[in-house]
N, C-alpha and C positions, 0 to 999 in steps of 0.2 A: 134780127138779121144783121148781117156782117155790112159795115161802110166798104164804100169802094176800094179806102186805103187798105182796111184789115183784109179783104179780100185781097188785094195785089200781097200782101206783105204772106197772107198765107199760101198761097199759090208761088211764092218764090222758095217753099221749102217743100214743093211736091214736085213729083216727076208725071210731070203731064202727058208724058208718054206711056202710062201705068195703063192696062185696060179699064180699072174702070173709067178715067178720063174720056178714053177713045170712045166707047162706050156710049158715056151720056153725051157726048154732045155728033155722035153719029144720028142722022136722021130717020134710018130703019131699024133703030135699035132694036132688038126682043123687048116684047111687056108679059108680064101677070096677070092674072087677074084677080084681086083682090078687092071683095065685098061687091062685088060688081061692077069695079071700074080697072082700068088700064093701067098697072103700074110700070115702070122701065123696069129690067129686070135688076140693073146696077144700081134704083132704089133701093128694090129688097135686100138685095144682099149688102146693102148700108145699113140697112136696120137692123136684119139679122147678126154683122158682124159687129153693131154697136151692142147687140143682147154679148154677143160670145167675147168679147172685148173686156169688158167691165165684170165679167164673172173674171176672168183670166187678172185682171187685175188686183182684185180679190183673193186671187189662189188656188181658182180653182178652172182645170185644163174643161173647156166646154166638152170636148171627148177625145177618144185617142189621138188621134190622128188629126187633131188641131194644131197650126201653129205659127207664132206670131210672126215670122216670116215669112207665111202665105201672106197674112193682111196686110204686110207693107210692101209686098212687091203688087198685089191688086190695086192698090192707094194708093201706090208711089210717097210713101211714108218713109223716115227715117225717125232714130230714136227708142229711148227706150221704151218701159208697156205704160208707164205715166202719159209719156208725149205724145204716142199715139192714140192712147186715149180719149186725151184731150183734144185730138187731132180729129177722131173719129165720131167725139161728140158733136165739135162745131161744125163738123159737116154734116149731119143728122140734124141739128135745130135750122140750119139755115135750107140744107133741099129741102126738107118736108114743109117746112113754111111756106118757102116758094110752090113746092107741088101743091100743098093747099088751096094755096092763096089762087094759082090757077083753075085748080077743079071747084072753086065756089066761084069765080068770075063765068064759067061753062054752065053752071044750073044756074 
C-alpha cells in the first residue's frame, strides 16, 4: 500500500476530474457482480484495463479498436505506455488491497 506521501505525490500527476476518479468516489456508483460479491464498476475496469495494459506494452493491441488514449483520458493519465503502466499497476495493487482488505473486515 502507497504512504500518504506517495499517494499525494501520485495524485498530483492525474486529473481527478477523469471519470474514473468521479466515479469511485461517487456514492451510487454502478457495481458487478463478481463471485458473488459487489464490485464498483471502475474496479473492474482497472483490472481489466491492467490485463489490456501490459499485453499493449508488450506489443501487442488487446483488439482492434483498443487504444491507449482511451485509458489515459479514463485515468486522467499522462505519459508514455511504460508510465502508464506503471501508473495503472500501482493503482491495481493499492485499490484491490484496500477493496480486500474491506470485504474481509464485512465477513
Amino acid at each position: 500500500m502507497m504512504t500518504d506521501k506517495e499517494a499525494q505525490a501520485f495524485m498530483q500527476d492525474v486529473d481527478a476530474s477523469a471519470p474514473f476518479w468521479v466515479e469511485l468516489h461517487d456514492e451510487d456508483r454502478p457495481t458487478i457482480k463478481i463471485q458473488g460479491r459487489d464490485v464498483p464498476r471502475c474496479l473492474y475496469n482497472l483490472m481489466v484495463t491492467r490485463r489490456d495494459v501490459n499485453l499493449y506494452l508488450h506489443g501487442l493491441k488487446p483488439h482492434r479498436g483498443w487504444k491507449i488514449g482511451d485509458v489515459k483520458a479514463y485515468f486522467g493519465l499522462k505519459g508514455g505506455k511504460q508510465k502508464v503502466a506503471d501508473a495503472i499497476n500501482a493503482m491495481h495493487s493499492e485499490f484491490m488491497g484496500r477493496f480486500k482488505e474491506q470485504n474481509n473486515d464485512e465477513i
